[in-house]
Residue, then its C-alpha position, 0 to 999 in steps of 0.5 A: x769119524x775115524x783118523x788113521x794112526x798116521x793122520x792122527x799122529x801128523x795132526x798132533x805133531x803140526x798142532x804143536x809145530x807153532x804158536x798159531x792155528x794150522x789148517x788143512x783138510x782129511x782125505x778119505x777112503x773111497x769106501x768110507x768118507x768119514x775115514x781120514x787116511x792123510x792130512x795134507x796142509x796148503x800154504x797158509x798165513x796163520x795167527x793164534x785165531x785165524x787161517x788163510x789159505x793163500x789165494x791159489x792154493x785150494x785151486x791147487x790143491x783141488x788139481x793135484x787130488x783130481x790128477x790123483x783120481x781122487x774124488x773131491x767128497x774124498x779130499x775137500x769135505x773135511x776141513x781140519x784146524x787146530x787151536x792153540x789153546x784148551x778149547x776146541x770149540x768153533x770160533x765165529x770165524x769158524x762158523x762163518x767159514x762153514x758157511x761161506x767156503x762150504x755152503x754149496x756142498x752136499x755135507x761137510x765136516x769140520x774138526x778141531x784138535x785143541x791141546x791136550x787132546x780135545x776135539x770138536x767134530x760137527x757134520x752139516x748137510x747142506x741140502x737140508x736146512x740147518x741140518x749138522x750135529x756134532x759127531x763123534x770121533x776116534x782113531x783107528x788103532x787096529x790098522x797097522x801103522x807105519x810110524x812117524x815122519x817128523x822131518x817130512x811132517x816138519x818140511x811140509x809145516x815150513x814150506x805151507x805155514x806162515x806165522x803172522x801171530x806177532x803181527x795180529x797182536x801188535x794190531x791190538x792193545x794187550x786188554x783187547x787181545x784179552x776181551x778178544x781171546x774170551x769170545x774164543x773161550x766160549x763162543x756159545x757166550x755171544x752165539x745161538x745154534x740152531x742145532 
């Protein structure tokens, strides 16, 4: 899988926009799906461990690549998150994401960016049984690349992202928040992958 330098640099400047997750999804070349030329995010309430997109807007967004004359394996089969924090790894959530929103696609890929630059990448088939693995992942420096755009990066972060991070936290006492941040650590802790 491989990030055009302008949706590499977009992802970046979002993940570090807020405190919170942020989600959205890579749309690809028509001549090489696992190439993500733009990163687009929908309106969505996030905390530091979770993304919920609101009700209409997958819909929405589904409409508005069509009416593009995209392909839906073009824009709605890499979903892309970012952590807040040092891991990359899938959350529970995660995974149960993949399953439930997903399951119904031929394949999937799902990517996240933590800090410092870590990444995870997983690619599932979903007409085979339990078929996914881990892919890997790069940037595609040899294409020109036009530059940034914080201000329409910025805009679009304001006008989809709703930060409900303090809300999550005052739902939980802080040595919760602690038990509840180590499964986020190190999910393979509690899980087994039939990978």
């Amino acid at each position: 899988m491989k990030f055009s330098p302008t949706a590499w640099a977009k992802l970046i400047y979002l993940r570090d926009a807020g405190p919170t997750e942020v989600g959205g999804f890579g749309i690809s070349s028509a001549d090489d799906l696992l190439y993500v030329e733009e990163l687009v995010l929908l309106p969505q309430i996030c905390t530091a461990v979770t993304v919920s997109f609101a009700e209409d807007a997958i819909a929405d967004y589904f409409d508005q690549q069509i009416d593009r004359g995209l392909k839906p394996e073009q824009f709605a089969r890499i979903w892309i998150h970012t952590h807040p924090g040092e891991s990359p790894e899938p959350s529970p959530t995660d995974l149960d994401t993949m399953e439930t929103s997903f399951g119904e696609c031929d394949w999937v890929v799902m990517f996240i960016l933590a800090r410092e630059g870590k990444r995870y990448a997983e690619l599932r088939w979903n007409r085979m049984q339990d078929a996914r693995m881990r892919i890997k992942t790069s940037i595609d420096y040899q294409q020109p690349f036009a530059g940034t755009d914080y201000a329409a990066w910025q805009e679009e972060y304001d006008e989809n992202v709703v930060d409900q991070s303090q809300n999550w936290k005052s739902l939980m006492e802080p040595e919760e928040l602690w038990e509840y941040g180590d499964l986020f650590d190190n999910p393979h802790s509690i899980l087994e992958f039939n990978a």
